[in-house]
C-alpha positions as CSV (number, residue, x, y, z in Angstrom):
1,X,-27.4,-25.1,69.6
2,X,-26.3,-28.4,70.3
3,X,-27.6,-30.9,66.9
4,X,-27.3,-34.8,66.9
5,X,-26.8,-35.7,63.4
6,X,-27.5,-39.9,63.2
7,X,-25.9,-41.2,60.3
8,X,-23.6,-38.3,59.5
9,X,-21.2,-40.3,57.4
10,X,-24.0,-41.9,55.1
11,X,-25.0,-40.0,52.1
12,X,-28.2,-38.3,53.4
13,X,-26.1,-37.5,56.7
14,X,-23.3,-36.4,55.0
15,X,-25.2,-34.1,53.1
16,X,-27.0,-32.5,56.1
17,X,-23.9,-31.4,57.7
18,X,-22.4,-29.3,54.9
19,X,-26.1,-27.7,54.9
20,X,-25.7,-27.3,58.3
21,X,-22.4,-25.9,58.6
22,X,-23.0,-23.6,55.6
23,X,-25.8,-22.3,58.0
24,X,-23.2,-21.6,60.8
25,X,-23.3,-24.6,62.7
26,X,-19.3,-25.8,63.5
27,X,-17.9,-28.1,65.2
28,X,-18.9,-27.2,68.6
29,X,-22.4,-27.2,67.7
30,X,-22.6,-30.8,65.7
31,X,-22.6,-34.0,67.4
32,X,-21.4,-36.5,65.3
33,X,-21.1,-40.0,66.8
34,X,-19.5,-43.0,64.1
35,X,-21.0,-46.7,64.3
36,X,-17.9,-47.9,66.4
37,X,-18.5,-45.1,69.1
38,X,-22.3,-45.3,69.0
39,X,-24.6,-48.4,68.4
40,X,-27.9,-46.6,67.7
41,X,-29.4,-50.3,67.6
42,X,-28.6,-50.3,71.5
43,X,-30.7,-48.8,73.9
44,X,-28.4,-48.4,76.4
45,X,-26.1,-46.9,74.2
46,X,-28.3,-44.3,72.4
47,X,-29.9,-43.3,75.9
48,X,-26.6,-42.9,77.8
49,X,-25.8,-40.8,74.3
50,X,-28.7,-38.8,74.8
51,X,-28.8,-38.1,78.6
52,X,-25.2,-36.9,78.1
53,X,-25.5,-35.0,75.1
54,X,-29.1,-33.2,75.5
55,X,-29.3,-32.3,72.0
56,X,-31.9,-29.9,71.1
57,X,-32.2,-30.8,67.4
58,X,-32.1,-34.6,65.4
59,X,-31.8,-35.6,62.8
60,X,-32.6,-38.9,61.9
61,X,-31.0,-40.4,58.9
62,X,-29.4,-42.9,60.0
63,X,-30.8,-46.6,57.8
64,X,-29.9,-49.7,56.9
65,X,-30.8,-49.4,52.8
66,X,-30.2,-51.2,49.8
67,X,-31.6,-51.9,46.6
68,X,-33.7,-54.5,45.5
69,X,-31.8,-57.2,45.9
70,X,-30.5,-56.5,49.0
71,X,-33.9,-56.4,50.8
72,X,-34.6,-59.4,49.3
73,X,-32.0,-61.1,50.9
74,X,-32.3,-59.6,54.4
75,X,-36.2,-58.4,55.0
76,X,-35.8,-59.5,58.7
77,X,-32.6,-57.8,59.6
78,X,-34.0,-54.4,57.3
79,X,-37.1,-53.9,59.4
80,X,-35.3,-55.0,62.9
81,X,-32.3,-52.3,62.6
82,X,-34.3,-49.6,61.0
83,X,-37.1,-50.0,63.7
84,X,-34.5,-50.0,66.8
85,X,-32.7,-47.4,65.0
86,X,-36.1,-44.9,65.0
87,X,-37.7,-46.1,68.5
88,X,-34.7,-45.7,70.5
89,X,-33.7,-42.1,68.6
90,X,-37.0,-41.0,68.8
91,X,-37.5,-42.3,72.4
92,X,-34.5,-40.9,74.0
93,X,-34.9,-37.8,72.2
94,X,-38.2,-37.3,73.5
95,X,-37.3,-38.3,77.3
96,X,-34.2,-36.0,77.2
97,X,-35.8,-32.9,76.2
98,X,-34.9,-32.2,72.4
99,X,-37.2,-29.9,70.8
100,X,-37.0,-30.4,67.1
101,X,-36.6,-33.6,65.1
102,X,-36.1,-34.7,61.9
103,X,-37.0,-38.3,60.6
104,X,-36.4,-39.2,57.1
105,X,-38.7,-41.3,55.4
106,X,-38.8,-42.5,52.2
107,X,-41.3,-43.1,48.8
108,X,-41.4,-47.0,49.3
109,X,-43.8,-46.3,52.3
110,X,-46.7,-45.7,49.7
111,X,-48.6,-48.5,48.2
112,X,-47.7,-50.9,45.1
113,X,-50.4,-49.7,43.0
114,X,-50.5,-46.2,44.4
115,X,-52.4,-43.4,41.9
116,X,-49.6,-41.1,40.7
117,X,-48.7,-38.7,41.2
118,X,-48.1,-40.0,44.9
119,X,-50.0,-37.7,47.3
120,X,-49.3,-37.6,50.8
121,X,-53.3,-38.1,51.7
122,X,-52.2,-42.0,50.0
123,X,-50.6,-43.1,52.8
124,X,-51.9,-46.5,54.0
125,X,-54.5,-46.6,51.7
126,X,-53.2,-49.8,49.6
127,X,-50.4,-52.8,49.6
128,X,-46.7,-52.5,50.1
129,X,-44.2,-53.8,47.2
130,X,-43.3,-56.9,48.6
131,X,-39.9,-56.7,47.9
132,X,-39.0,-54.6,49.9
133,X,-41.6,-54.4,52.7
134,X,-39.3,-54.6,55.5
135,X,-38.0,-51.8,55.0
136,X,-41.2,-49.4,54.1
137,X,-43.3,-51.2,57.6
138,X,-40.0,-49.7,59.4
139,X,-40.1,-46.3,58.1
140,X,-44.1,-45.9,58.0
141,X,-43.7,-47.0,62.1
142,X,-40.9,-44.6,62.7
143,X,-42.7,-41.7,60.6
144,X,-46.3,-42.8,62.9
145,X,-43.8,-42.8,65.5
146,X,-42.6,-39.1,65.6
147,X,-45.9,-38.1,64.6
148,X,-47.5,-39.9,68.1
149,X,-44.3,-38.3,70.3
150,X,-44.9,-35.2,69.0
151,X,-48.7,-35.1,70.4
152,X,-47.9,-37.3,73.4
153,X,-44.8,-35.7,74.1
154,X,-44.9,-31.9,72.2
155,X,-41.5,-32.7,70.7
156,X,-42.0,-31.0,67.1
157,X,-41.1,-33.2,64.1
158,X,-40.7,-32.9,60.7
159,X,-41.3,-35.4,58.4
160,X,-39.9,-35.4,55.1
161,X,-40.1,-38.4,52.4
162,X,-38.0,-38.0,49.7
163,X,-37.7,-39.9,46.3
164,X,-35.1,-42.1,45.0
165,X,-32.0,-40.2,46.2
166,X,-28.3,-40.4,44.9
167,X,-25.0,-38.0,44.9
168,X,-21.6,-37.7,46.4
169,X,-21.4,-40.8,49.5
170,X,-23.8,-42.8,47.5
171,X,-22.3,-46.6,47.5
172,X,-21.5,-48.6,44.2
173,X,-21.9,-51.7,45.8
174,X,-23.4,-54.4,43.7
175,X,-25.7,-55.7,45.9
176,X,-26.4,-52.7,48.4
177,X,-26.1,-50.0,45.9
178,X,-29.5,-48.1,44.9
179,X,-30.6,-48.2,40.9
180,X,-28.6,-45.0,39.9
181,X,-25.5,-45.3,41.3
182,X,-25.6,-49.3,40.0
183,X,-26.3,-48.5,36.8
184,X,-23.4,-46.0,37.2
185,X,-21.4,-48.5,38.1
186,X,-22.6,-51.1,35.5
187,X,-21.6,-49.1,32.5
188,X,-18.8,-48.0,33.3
189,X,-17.3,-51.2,33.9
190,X,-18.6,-51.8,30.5
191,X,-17.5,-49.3,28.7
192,X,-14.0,-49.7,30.2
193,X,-13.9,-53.2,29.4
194,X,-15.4,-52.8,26.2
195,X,-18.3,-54.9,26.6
196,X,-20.7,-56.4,24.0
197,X,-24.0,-56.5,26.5
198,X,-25.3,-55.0,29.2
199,X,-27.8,-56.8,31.3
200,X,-30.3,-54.9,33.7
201,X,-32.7,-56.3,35.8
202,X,-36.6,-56.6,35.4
203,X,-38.6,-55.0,32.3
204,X,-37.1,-51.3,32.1
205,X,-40.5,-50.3,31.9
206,X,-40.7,-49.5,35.8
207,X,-40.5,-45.4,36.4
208,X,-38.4,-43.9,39.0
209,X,-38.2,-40.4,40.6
210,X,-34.8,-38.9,41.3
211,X,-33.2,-36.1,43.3
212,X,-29.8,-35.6,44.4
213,X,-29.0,-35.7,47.9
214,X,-27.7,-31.8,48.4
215,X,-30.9,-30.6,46.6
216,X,-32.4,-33.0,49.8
217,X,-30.8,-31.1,52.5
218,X,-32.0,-27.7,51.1
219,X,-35.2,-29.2,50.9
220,X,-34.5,-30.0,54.6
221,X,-33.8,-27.0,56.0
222,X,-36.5,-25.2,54.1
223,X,-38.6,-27.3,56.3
224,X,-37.4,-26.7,59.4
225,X,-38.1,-22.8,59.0
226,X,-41.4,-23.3,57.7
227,X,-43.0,-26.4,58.1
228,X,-44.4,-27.0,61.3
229,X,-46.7,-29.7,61.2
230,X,-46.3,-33.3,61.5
231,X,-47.8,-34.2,58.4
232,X,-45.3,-35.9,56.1
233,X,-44.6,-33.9,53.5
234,X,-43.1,-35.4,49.9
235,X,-39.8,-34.0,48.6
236,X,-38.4,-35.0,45.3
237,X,-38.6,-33.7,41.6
238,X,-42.0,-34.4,40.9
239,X,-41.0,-36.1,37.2
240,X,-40.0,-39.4,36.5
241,X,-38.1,-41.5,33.5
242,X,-38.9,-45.4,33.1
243,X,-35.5,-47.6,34.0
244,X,-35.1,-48.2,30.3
245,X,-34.5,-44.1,29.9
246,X,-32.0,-44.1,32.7
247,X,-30.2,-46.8,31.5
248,X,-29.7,-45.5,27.8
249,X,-29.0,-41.6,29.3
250,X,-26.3,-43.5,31.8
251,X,-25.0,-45.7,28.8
252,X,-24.3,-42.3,26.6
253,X,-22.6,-40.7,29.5
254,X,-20.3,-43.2,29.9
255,X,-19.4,-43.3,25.9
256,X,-20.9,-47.1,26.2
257,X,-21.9,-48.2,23.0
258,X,-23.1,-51.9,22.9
259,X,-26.4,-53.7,23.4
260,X,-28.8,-53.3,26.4
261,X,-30.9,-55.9,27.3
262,X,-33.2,-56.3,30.5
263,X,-34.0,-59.4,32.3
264,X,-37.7,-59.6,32.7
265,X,-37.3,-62.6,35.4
266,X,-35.8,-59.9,37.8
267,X,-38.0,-58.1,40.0
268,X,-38.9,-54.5,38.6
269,X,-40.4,-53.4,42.1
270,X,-43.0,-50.9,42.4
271,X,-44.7,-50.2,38.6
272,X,-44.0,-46.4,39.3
273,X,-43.1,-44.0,42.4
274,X,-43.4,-40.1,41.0
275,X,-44.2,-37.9,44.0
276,X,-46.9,-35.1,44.3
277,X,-44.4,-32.1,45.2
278,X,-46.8,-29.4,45.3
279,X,-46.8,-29.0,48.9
280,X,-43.0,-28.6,49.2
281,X,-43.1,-26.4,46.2
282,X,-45.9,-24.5,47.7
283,X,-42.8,-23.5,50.2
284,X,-41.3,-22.4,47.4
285,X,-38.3,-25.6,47.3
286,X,-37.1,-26.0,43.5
287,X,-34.4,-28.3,42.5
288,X,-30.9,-26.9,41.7
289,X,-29.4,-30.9,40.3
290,X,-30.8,-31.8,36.8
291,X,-30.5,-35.7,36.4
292,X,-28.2,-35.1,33.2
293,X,-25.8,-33.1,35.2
294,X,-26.1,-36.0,38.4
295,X,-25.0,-38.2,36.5
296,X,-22.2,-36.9,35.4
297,X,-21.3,-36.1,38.5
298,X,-22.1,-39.7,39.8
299,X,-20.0,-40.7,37.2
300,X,-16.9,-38.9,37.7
301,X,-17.2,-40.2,41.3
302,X,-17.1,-43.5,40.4
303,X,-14.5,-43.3,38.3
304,X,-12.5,-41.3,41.5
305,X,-13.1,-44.1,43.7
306,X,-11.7,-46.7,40.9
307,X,-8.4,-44.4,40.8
308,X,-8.0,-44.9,44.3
């Protein structure tokens, strides 16, 4: 079987192929294509990739992301890359004759003030959180997307939309970096340095879901085998913890002892994003990761990546 993994070397990506090649897919049945050698923003590209190639499965996890901040600061160039990203995978895919594909979606495509926990049925039903709404319009038109190509077209797609995700590839960038591996990042330093305050942004009160990317792939390939509609289907924990709690059980990992304090003129983003699971669970996924046990392993690899 010949499987076109976009975005291999991301986190989500990176995580597909070990699933993958624990299933008995090697080398000569992954195609793995880097930024430098394949522009997924170009048509030309992708579609020269893809009449070549011919592969029978995607997956589709290739994304510009970031946190808060950073789709504040670039709402224009999140929903152009992510949309040319999905219409000319999904496109070419169609046209050349693959048969299953994957698109990854994500939690922020449900509504600001969506009833929790977040069913699927929600979908469209309400307001996006404006800060990052670029983003969520890209991924609701790439998820409507598959769904359309796969009546129009019989290509079968899956549609998985996970929660907040984090685990080995995630970045500790400042500003690109997601809330877990930030805060990660954040209190280590402080610890290290021996810091007297820790500031986080917005009220701490806002409540995040979290699942660790390998527990994701699993999650994945469960749903290739047995879920074969193109109805999105949620993936994630299906519990929560407010900021505030992730900060403090972060802040004890890391030995860190001082004050925390949380800026309440920062944006908090959506009030809450906790995800109705039962479908998935229903398939009989369960969670291996427990977020005590993430983040000490989010923590260690931080601290690798500052040894060098």
């Amino acid at each position: 079987m010949r499987i076109f993994v976009a975005g291999h070397k991301g986190m989500v990506g990176s995580a597909l192929v070990q699933a993958l090649e624990k299933r008995g897919h090697g080398p000569g049945d992954l195609l793995l294509r880097s930024r430098s050698e394949l522009d997924l923003r170009s048509r030309e590209q992708v579609q020269a990739f893809f009449e070549s190639e011919r592969p029978e499965h995607v997956y589709l996890a290739a994304a510009k992301v970031g946190g808060i901040q950073a789709n504040m600061n670039a709402p224009a160039t999140f929903l152009f890359d992510n949309l040319m990203i999905q219409c000319n995978i999904i496109d070419c895919a169609a046209r050349t004759g693959t048969k299953v594909l994957c698109f990854l979606g994500s939690s922020c495509i449900y509504p600001r003030e969506c009833p929790q926990p977040m069913k699927e049925e929600y979908l469209l039903t309400g307001a996006l959180e404006p800060t990052n709404e670029g983003y969520a319009l890209a991924k609701i038109a790439g998820l409507r997307m598959a769904q359309y190509y796969q009546k129009e077209f019989g290509m079968r797609c899956v549609n998985p939309m996970p929660c907040n995700l984090y685990g080995p590839g995630d970045s500790f960038d400042p500003v690109n970096s997601h809330v877990l591996s930030a805060l990660v990042r954040k209190f280590v330093d402080a610890a290290d340095r021996r810091l007297a305050t820790v500031t986080i942004w917005g009220t701490g009160k806002a409540r995040r879901e979290f699942l660790h990317v390998e527990d994701l792939a699993d999650a994945v390939m469960l749903l290739i085998d047995r879920w074969h509609q193109a109805d999105i289907i949620n993936v994630g924990s299906g519990t929560d913890v407010t900021i505030e709690e992730l900060a403090r059980m972060i802040a004890r990992a890391t030995g860190y002892a001082g004050e925390i304090q949380f800026d309440s003129s920062r944006p908090d983003g959506m009030p809450r994003k906790c995800l109705d699971v039962s479908r998935i669970a229903a398939l009989g996924f369960t969670p291996r990761v427990d977020l005590a046990a993430g983040i000490a392993q989010m923590i260690h690899q931080y601290r690798q990546l500052q040894a060098g």
